[in-house]
C-alpha positions as CSV (number, residue, x, y, z in Angstrom):
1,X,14.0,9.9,7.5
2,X,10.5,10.7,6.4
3,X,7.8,11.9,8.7
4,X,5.5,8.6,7.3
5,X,8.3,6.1,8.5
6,X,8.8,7.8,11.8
7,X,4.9,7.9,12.2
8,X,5.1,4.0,11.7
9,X,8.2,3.6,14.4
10,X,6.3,5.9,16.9
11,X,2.9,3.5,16.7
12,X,5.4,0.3,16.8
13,X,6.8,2.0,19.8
14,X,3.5,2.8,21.7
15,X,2.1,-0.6,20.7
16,X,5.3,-2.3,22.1
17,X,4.6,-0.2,25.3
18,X,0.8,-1.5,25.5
19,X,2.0,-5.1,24.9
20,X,4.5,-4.4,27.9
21,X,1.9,-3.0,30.3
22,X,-0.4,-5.6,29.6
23,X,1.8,-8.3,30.0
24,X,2.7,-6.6,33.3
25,X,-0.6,-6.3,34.7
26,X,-2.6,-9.5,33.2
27,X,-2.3,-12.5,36.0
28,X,0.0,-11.0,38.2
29,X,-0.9,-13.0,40.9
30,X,0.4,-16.2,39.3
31,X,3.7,-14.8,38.1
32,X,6.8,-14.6,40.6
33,X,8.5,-11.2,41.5
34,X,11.2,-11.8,39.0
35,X,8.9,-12.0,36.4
36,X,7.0,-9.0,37.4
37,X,10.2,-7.2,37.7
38,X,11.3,-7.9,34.5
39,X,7.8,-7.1,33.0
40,X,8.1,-3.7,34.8
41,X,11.8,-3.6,33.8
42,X,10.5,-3.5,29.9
43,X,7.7,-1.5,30.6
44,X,9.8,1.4,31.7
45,X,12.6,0.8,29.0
46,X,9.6,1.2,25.9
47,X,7.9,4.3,27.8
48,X,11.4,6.0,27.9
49,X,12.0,5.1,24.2
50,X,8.6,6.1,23.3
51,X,8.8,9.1,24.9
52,X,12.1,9.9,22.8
53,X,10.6,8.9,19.8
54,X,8.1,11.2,20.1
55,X,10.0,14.0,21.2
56,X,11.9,13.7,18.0
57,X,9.0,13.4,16.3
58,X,7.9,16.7,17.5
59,X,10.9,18.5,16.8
60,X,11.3,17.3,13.4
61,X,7.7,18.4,13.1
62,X,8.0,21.6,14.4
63,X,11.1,22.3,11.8
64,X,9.1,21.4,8.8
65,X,6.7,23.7,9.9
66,X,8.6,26.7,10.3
67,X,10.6,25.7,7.0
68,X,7.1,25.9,5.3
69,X,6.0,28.7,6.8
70,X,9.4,30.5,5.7
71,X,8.8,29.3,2.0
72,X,4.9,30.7,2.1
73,X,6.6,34.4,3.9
74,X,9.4,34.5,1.4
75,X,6.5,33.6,-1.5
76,X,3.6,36.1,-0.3
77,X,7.3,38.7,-0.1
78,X,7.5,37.9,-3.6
79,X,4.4,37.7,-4.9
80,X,2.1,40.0,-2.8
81,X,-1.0,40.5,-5.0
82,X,-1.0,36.8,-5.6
83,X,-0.9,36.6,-1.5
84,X,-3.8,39.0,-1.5
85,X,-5.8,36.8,-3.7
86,X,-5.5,34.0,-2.0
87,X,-6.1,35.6,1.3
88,X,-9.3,37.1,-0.6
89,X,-10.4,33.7,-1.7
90,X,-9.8,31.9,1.9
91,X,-11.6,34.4,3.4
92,X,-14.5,34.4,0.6
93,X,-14.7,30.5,0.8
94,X,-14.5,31.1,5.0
95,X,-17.9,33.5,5.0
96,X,-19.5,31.2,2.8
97,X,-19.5,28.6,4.9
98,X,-19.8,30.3,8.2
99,X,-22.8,31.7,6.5
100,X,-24.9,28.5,6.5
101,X,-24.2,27.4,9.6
């Protein structure tokens, strides 16, 4: 699953949630208990989903990052004056524009 199409499902997810909530809490005084319950009932059920969705979200995040990070170590391993360069021209680029601030 890419990380764009689980982006997509997370903001269906949290806009599903916002739809519930304002359901619940627009003209409550003119619905019953039973509709309020159910309201409240689907409220909760999209705020626990949500909330897995975006735990899973964050762990598949946090292994891409530390899969990339591996590639740049095992790259800058190989490659070390290359590294340096880089790491020369970031910080170059970095006092130039902390310069004219």
């Amino acid at each position: 699953m890419s990380s764009n199409h689980s982006s997509d499902e997370l903001r269906a997810e949290l806009r599903a949630l916002a739809d519930s909530l304002e359901a619940m809490l627009s003209d409550t005084s003119e619905k019953s208990k039973e509709e309020i319950e159910s309201l409240k009932s689907k409220a909760q059920e999209a705020l626990c989903s949500s909330r897995a969705k975006l735990g899973q979200t964050t762990e598949r995040l946090t292994e891409q990052t530390k899969e990339i990070a591996g590639r740049a170590d095992n790259y800058v391993k190989e490659n070390p004056w290359t590294g340096v360069g880089i790491g020369a021209a970031v910080g170059v680029v970095l006092g130039v524009l902390l310069a004219k601030r």
